[in-house]
C-alpha positions as CSV (number, residue, x, y, z in Angstrom):
1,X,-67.1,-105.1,-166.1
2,X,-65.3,-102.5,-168.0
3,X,-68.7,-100.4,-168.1
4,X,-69.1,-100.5,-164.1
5,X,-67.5,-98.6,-161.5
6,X,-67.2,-98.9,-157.8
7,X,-70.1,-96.2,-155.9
8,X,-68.8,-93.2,-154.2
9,X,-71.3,-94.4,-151.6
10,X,-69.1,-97.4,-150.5
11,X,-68.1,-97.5,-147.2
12,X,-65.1,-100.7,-146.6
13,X,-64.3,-101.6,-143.2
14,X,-62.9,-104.6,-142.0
15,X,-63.8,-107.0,-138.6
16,X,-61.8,-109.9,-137.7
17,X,-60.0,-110.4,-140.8
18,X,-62.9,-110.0,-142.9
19,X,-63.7,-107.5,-145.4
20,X,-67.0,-106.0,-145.7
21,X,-68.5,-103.1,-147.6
22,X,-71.5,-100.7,-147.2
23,X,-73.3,-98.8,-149.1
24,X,-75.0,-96.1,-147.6
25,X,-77.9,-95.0,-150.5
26,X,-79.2,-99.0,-150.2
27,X,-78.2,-99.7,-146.5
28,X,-76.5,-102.5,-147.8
29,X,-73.7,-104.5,-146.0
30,X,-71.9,-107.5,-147.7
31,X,-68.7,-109.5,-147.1
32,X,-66.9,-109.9,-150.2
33,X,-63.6,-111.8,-150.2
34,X,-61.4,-109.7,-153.5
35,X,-62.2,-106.3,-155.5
36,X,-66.0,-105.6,-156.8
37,X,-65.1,-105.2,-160.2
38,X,-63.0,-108.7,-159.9
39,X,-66.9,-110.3,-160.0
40,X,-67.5,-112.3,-163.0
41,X,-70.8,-114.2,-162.5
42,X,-74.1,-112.1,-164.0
43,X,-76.3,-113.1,-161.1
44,X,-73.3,-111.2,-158.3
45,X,-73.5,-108.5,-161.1
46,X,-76.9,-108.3,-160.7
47,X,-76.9,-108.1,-157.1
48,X,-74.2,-105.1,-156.7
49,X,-75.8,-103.1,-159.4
50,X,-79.2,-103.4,-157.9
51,X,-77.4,-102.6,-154.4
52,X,-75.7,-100.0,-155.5
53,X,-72.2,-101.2,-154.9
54,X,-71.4,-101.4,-158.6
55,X,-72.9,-98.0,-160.9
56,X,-72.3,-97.6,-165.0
57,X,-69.2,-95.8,-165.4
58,X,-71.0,-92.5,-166.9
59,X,-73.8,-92.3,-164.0
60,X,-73.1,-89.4,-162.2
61,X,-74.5,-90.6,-158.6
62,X,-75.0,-86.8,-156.9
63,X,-77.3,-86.4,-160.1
64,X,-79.4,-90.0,-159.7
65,X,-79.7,-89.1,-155.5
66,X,-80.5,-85.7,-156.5
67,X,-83.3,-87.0,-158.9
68,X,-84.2,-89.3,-156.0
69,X,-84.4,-86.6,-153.7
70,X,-86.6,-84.5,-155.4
71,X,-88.8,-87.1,-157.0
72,X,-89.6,-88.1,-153.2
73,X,-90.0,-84.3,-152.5
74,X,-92.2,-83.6,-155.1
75,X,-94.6,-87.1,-154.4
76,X,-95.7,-85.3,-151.1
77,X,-99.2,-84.0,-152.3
78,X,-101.6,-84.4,-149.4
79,X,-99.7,-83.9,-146.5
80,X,-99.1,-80.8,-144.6
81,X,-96.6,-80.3,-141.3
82,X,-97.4,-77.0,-139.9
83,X,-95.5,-75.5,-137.2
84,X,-97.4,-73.1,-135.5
85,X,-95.5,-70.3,-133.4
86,X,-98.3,-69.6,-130.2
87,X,-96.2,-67.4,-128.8
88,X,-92.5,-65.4,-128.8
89,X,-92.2,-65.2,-125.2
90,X,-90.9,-67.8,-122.8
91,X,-90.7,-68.4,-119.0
92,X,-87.4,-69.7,-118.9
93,X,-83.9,-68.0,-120.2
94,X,-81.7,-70.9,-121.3
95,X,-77.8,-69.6,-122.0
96,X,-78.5,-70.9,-125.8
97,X,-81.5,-69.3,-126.9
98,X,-81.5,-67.8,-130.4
99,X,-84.7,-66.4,-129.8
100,X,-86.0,-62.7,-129.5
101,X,-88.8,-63.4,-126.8
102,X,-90.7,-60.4,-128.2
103,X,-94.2,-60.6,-127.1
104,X,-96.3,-61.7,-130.2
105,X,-99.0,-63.8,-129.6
106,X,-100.8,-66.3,-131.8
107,X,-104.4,-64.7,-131.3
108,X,-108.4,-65.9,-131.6
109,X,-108.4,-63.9,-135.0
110,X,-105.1,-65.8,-136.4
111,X,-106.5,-68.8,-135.1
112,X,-109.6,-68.5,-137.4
113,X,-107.9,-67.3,-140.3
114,X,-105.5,-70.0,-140.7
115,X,-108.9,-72.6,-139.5
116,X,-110.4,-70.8,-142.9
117,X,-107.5,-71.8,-145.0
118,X,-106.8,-75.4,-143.5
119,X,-110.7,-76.0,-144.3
120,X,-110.1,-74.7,-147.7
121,X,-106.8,-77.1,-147.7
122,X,-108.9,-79.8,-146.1
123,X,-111.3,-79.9,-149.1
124,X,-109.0,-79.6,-151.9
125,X,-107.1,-83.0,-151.2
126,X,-104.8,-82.8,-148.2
127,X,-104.9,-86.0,-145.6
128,X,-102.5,-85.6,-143.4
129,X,-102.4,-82.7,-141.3
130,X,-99.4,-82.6,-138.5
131,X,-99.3,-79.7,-136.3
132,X,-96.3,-78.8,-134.6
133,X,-97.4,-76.2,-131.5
134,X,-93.7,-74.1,-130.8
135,X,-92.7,-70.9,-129.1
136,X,-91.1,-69.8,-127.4
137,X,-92.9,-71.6,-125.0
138,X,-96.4,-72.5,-126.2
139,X,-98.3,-73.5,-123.4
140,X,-98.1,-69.7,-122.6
141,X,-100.5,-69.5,-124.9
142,X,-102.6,-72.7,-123.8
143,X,-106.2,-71.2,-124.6
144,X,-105.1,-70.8,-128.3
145,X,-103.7,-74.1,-128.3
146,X,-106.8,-75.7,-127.0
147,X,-109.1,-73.8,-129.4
148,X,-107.2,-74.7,-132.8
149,X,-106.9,-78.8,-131.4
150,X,-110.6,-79.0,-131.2
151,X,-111.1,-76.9,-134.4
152,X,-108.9,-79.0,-136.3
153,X,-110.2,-82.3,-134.8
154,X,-113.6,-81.2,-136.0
155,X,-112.8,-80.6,-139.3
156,X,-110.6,-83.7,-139.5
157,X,-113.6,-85.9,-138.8
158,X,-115.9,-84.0,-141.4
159,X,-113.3,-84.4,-144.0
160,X,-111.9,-87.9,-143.3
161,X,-108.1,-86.5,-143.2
162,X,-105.6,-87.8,-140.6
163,X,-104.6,-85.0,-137.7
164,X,-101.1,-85.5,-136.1
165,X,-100.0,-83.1,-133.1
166,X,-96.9,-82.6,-131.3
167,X,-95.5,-80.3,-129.1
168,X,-92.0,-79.0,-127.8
169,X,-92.2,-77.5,-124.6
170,X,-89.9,-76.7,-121.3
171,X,-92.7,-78.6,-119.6
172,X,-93.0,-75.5,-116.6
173,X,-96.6,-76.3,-117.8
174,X,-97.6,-79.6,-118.7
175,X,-100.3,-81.1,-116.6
176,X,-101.7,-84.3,-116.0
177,X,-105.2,-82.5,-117.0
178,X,-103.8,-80.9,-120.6
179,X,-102.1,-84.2,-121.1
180,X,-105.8,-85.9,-120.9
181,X,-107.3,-83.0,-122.6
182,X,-105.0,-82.7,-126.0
183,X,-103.8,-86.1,-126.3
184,X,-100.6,-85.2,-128.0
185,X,-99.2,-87.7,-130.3
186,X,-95.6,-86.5,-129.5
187,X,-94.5,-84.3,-126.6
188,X,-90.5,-83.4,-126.9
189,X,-88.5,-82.2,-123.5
190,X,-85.1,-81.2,-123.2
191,X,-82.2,-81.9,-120.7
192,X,-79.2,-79.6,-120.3
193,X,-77.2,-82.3,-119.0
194,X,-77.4,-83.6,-115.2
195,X,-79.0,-81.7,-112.3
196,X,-76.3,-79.0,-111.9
197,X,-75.6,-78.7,-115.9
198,X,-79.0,-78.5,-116.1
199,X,-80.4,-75.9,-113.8
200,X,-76.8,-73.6,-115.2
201,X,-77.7,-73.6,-118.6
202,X,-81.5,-74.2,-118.7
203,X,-82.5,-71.3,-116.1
204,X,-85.5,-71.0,-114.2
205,X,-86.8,-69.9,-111.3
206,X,-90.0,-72.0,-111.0
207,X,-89.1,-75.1,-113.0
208,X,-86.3,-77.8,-111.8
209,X,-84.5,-80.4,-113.2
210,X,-86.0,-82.7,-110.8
211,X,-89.8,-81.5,-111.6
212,X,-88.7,-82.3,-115.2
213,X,-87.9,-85.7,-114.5
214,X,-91.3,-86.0,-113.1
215,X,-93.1,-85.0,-115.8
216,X,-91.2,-87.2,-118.0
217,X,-92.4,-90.1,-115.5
218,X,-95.6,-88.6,-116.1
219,X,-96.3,-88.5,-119.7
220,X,-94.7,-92.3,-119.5
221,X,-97.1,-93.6,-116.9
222,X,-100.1,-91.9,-117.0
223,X,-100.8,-91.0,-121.0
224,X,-100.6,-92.3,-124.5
225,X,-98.4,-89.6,-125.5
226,X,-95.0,-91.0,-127.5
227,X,-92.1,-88.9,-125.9
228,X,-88.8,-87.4,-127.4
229,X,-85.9,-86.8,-124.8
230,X,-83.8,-84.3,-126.7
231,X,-80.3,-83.8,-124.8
232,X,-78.4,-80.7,-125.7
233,X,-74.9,-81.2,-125.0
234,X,-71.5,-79.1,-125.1
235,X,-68.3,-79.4,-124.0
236,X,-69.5,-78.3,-120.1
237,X,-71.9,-80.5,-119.7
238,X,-70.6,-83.3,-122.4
239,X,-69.7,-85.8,-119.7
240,X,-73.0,-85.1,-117.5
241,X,-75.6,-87.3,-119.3
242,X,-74.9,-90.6,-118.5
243,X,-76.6,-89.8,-115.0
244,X,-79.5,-88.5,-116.3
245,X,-79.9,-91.1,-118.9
246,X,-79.9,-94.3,-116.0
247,X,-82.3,-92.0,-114.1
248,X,-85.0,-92.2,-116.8
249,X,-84.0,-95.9,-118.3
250,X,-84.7,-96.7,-114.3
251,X,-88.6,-95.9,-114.7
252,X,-90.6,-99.2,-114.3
253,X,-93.2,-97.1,-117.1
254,X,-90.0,-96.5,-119.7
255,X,-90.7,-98.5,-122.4
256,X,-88.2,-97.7,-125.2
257,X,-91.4,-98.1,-128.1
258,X,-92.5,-94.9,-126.9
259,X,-90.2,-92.5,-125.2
260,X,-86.9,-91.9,-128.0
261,X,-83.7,-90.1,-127.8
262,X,-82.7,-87.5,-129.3
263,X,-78.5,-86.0,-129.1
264,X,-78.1,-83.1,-130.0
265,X,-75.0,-80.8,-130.3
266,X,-75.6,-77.3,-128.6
267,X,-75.7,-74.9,-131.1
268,X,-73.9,-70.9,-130.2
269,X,-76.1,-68.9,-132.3
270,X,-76.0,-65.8,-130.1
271,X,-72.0,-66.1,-129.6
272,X,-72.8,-66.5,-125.6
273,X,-69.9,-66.9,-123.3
274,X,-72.3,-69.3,-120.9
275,X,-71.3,-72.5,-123.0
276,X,-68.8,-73.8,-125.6
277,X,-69.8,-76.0,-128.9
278,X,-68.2,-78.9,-129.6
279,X,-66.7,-79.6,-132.9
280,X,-69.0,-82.6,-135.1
281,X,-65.8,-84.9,-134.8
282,X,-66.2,-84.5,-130.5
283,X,-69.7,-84.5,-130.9
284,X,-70.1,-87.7,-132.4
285,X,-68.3,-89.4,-129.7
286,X,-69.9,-88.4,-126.9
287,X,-73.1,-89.5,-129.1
288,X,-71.6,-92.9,-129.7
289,X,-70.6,-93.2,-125.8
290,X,-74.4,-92.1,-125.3
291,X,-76.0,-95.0,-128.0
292,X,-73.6,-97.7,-126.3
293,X,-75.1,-96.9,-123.3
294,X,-78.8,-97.5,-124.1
295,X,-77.6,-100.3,-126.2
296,X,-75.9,-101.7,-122.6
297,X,-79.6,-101.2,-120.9
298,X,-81.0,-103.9,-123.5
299,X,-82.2,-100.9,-126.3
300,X,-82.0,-101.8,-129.4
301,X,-80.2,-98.9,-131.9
302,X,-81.3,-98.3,-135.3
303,X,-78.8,-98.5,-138.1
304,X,-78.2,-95.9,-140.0
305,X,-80.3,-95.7,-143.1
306,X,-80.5,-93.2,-146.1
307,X,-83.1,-90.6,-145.7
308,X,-85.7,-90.1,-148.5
309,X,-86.0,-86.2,-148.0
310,X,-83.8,-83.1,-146.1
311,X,-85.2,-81.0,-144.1
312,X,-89.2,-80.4,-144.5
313,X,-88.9,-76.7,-144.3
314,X,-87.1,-76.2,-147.3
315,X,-87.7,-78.9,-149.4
316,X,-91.2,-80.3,-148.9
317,X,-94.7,-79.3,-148.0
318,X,-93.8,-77.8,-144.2
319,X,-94.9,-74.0,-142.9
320,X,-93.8,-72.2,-140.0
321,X,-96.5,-69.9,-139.2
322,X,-96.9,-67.1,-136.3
323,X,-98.7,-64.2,-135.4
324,X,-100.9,-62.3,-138.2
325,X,-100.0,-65.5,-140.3
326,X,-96.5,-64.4,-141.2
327,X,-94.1,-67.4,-142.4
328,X,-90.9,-68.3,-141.4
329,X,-88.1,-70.1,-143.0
330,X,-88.0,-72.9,-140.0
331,X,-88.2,-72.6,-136.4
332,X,-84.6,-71.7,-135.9
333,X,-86.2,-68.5,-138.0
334,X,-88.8,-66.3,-136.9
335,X,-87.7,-63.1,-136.1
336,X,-89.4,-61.5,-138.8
337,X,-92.4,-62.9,-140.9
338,X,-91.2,-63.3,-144.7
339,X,-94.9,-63.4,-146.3
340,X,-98.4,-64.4,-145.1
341,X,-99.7,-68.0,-145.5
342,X,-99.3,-69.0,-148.8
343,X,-101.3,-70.6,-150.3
344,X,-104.9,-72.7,-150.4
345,X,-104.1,-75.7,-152.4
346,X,-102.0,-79.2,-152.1
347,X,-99.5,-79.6,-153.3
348,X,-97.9,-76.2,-152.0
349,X,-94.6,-76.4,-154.4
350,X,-94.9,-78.3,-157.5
351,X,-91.2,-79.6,-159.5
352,X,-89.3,-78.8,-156.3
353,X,-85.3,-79.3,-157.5
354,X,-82.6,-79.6,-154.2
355,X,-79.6,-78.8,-154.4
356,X,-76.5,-80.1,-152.7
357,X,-73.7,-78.0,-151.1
358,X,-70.7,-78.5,-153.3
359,X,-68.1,-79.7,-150.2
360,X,-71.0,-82.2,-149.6
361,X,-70.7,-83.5,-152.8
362,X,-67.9,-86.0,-152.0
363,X,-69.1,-87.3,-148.6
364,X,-69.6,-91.2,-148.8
365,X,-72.4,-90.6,-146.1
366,X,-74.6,-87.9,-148.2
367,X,-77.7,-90.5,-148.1
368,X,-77.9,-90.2,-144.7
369,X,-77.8,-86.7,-144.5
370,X,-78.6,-84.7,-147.5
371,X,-76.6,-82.1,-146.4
372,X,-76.3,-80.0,-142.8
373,X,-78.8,-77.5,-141.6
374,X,-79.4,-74.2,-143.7
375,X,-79.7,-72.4,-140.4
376,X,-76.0,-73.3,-139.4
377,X,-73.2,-71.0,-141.1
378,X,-72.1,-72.5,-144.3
379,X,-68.6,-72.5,-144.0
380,X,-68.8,-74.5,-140.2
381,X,-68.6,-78.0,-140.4
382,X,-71.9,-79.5,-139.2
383,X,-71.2,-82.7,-140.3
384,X,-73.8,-85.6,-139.0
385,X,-71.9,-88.4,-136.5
386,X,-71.9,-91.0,-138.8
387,X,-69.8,-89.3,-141.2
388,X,-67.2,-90.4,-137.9
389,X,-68.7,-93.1,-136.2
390,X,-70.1,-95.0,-138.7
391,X,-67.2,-98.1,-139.0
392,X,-67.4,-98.4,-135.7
393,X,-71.4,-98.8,-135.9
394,X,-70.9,-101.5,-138.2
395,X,-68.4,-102.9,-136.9
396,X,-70.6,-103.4,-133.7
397,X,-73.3,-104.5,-136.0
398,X,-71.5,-107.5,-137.2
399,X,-70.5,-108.3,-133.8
400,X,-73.4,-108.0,-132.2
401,X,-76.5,-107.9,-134.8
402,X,-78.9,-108.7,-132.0
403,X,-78.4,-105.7,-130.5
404,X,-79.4,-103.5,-133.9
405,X,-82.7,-103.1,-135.6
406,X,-83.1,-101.6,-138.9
407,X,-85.8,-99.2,-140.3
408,X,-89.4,-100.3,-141.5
């Protein structure tokens, strides 16, 4: 045992008198009774080391998840996720918005050119094609939408390769008829909180919080559609969401396979005075307060699991395109087009290498993460709830594993 130390990725925690550990790069949980390196017999050897709980003294872990990391990375090479950005402009004005609602459109000509080099894509191996249709607000630009969905559908079929769409959208536009027509795989809405949180931050004059709660109904009745429920919360409207959660968990048509929840912390890109952002440490208990309660309506919560790759837009085959085929850095990012499409071949980067930020070097819960946005500044802590919440996670997980699920 003298060659074997304990991971950096070891969470303890003890419940009712018992202690447990976790290890967060295997998902792992035991209950051990004295010290991991007290563990004499080869087979509970075996077991930590393959679990990760126990590492060789000179493995340097950041370096073995960093070779993970890109090694998953770099095995992407037939799959594209393309964001395209119809349109600049929007309908509504929400208090948060980071974007410059100039008035470029995604146009017939665009449309084509990028057709040309997904065909060209298409028939040089890729086989999974996921579109992401953004804006501003895209269905401004529904015409375009419409002609690229059958394009790409048609090509799909002639070259066998699997065509994923999804939209995010205010909604002001989402009909019963597009709904049929597209047959989005994914459709995401957003809540500002309750009715009066909601119609302050998220302002418009021909859209209501109520009409969005109808079309939520909608899309869970009468399509096929898979729905994401985004919630962007700050310290205003922090304490506003239970309301509109019972609201939708009250639809006879909810059915918690299909319609997911995603918490979000408002971000204050634009410095506004409208709305006040909470710090990751308050963030992360309203987000636990929020899980709790779905977990109280009979939902099952996921455990928290190491992800295999960080964000798609700057380490894996993922393009944020807009008008004249400019690309952006991500969709927090498209003020100004960097270059023009890139490229005609899978896989578009070849020996990707990650790297880590240096104060998130240390954090026990780097698996889940693999580090905060790019987008956010560097020296604010954007920190993922776990990093706060996680004992408590487990420790309702050992109380109550009926009510958890874990990842396929």
């Amino acid at each position: 045992m003298n060659n074997l130390k304990s991971s950096i990725f070891n969470i303890n925690l003890d419940v009712d008198e018992q202690h447990y550990i976790y290890n967060t790069s295997s998902n792992t949980l035991i209950q051990v009774d004295k010290d991991l390196l007290d563990f004499m017999d080869n087979d509970e050897i075996a077991f930590l080391k393959s679990n990760k709980f126990l590492v060789e003294k000179h493995d340097d872990e950041i370096l073995l998840l960093n070779k993970e990391v890109d090694d998953n990375i770099n095995a992407l090479k037939d799959r594209l996720d393309l964001t395209i950005i119809l349109t600049e402009t929007c309908n509504f004005q929400c208090v948060y918005c980071y974007q410059s609602k100039i008035s470029r459109i995604f146009t017939k000509k665009d449309a084509n050119n990028l057709l040309k080099k997904i065909e060209e894509l298409y028939k040089n191996g890729l086989r999974t094609m996921q579109i992401h249709y953004f804006g501003g607000e895209p269905l401004l630009n529904f015409d375009i939408l419409e002609y690229i969905d059958s394009k790409i559908k048609e090509l799909s079929s002639v070259y066998n390769v699997k065509y994923i769409k999804h939209i995010t959208t205010n909604g002001s536009l989402l009909t019963k008829e597009i709904l049929d027509k597209i047959n989005f795989d994914l459709i995401q809405l957003t809540f500002d909180g309750n009715e009066n949180w909601h119609q302050k931050l998220k302002i418009s004059n021909s859209f209501s919080y109520r009409q969005l709660l109808d079309l939520a109904k909608l899309i869970m009745s009468d399509s096929q559609s898979n729905l994401s429920i985004r919630f962007n919360i700050c310290k205003e409207n922090k304490d506003s969401f239970l309301e509109t959660l019972e609201t939708l968990l009250s639809y006879p048509s909810f059915d918690s396979k299909r319609v997911r929840f995603a918490f979000n912390p408002m971000r204050n890109f634009t410095n506004s005075k409208h709305f006040t952002e909470l710090t990751p440490e308050e963030f992360s208990q309203i987000d636990w307060t929020l899980r709790k309660f779905l977990q109280k309506h009979g939902i099952k919560l996921f455990l928290p699991a190491a992800i295999k790759q960080p964000c798609k837009f700057i380490s894996g085959n993922a393009i944020c395109v807009g008008h004249e085929l400019k690309t952006y850095f991500c969709t927090s990012c498209f003020n100004n087009g960097i270059s023009s499409f890139p490229t005609d071949h899978v896989p578009l980067s070849t020996n990707y290498h990650y790297n880590f930020k240096e104060k998130c070097k240390k954090c026990s819960v780097l698996p889940l993460c693999l580090n905060a946005c790019a987008m956010l500044d560097p020296d604010k802590n954007a920190c993922i709830s776990e990093k706060y919440i996680l004992k408590d996670i487990l420790t309702d997980f050992i109380k109550n594993p009926s009510n958890w699920k874990t990842h396929a």
